[in-house]
N, C-alpha and C positions, 0 to 999 in steps of 0.2 A: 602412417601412424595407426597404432591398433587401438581402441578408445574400451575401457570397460565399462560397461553403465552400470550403476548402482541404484537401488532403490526400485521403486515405483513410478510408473507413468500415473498422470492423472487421471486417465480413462482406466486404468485397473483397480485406481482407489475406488474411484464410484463403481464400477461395479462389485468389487469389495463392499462397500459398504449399502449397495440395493440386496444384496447377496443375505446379507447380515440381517435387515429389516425387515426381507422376506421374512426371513425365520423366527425372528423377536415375534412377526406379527402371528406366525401361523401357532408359536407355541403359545405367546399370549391367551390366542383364539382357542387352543385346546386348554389351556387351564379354566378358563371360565367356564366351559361346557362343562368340565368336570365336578367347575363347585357348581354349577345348578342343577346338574343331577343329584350331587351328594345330599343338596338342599331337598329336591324333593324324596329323596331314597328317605331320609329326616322325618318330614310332615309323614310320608304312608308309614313310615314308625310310628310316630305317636301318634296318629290314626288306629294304626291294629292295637297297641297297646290302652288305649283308651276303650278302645271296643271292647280287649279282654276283661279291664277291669270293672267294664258297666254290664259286662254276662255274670262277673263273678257278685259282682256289688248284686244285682238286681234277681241273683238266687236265692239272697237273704229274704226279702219282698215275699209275703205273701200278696196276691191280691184282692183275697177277698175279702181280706181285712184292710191292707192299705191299697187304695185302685189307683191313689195319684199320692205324691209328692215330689220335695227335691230336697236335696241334700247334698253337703260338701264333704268329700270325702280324700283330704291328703290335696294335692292338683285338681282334682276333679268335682265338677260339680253336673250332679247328673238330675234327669227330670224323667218323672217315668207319669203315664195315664193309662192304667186297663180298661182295657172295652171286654164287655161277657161277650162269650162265643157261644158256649154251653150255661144257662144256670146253675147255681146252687141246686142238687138234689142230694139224699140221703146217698151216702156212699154203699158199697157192696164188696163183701170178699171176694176170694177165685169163686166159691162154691155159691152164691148169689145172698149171702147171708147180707143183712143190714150190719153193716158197722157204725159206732158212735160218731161218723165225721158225716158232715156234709161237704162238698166238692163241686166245684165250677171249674170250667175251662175259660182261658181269660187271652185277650192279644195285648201284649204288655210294650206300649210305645216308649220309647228309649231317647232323649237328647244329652252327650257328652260336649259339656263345657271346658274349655280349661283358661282359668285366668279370664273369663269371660269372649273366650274366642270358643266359638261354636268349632267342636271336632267330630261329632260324627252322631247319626241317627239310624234307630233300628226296629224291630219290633220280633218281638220274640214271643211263643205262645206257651203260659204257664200254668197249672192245674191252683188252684186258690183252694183252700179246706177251714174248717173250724170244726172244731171237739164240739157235737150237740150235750152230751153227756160226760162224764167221769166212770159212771159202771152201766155197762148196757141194763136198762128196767126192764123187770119182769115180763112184760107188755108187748115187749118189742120181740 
């Protein structure tokens, strides 16, 4: 009698089916690595982006008029404190003439907030100036 078997043995299902949970697991295990990469590829985004805008924010800043504050700005709330490097002295042209400004050099500490989560810290070094006069005096 010639018998034809059809189907599945039970030993081929399970291993069909270890076969199968291999795979669910290992792809699984690759999806998730990929979202907490993308997660942190995210945070160093808004990281540099937070930096650019507390270079761009903190060029407005004079220092030697404002050496500390903070202010909110859009998402960001930033905290800046100059420390002098250089004083205030009388400025000077190329040609070593006085000019009407006085000028410091200043190290200008930098904290980016957003939404009250701390993103990043820096310090950046700024010239500070202020107009002594309006028309150079005779004098000078």
């Amino acid at each position: 009698m010639n018998k034809k078997l059809h189907g599945f043995t039970l030993l081929e299902a399970i291993v069909a089916l270890v076969l199968m949970a291999t795979t669910g697991v290992t792809v699984l295990s690759w999806i998730n690595t990929n979202l907490l990469t993308l997660q942190r590829l995210q945070q160093i985004q808004q990281r540099h982006e937070a930096i650019r805008n507390a270079l761009t924010f903190i060029d407005t800043r004079n220092p030697l008029e404002q050496p500390q504050g903070e202010e909110t700005v859009g998402v960001y709330k930033f905290s800046w404190n100059a420390t002098v490097v250089e004083p205030p002295k009388s400025g000077a042209d190329a040609s070593g003439a006085k000019t009407t400004f006085e000028v410091g050099l200043y190290d200008t500490h930098i904290k980016v907030f957003s939404k009250d989560i701390f993103l990043a810290e820096l310090t950046v070094r700024q010239v500070g100036y202020r107009q002594l006069y309006k028309d150079i005096p005779d004098d000078f």
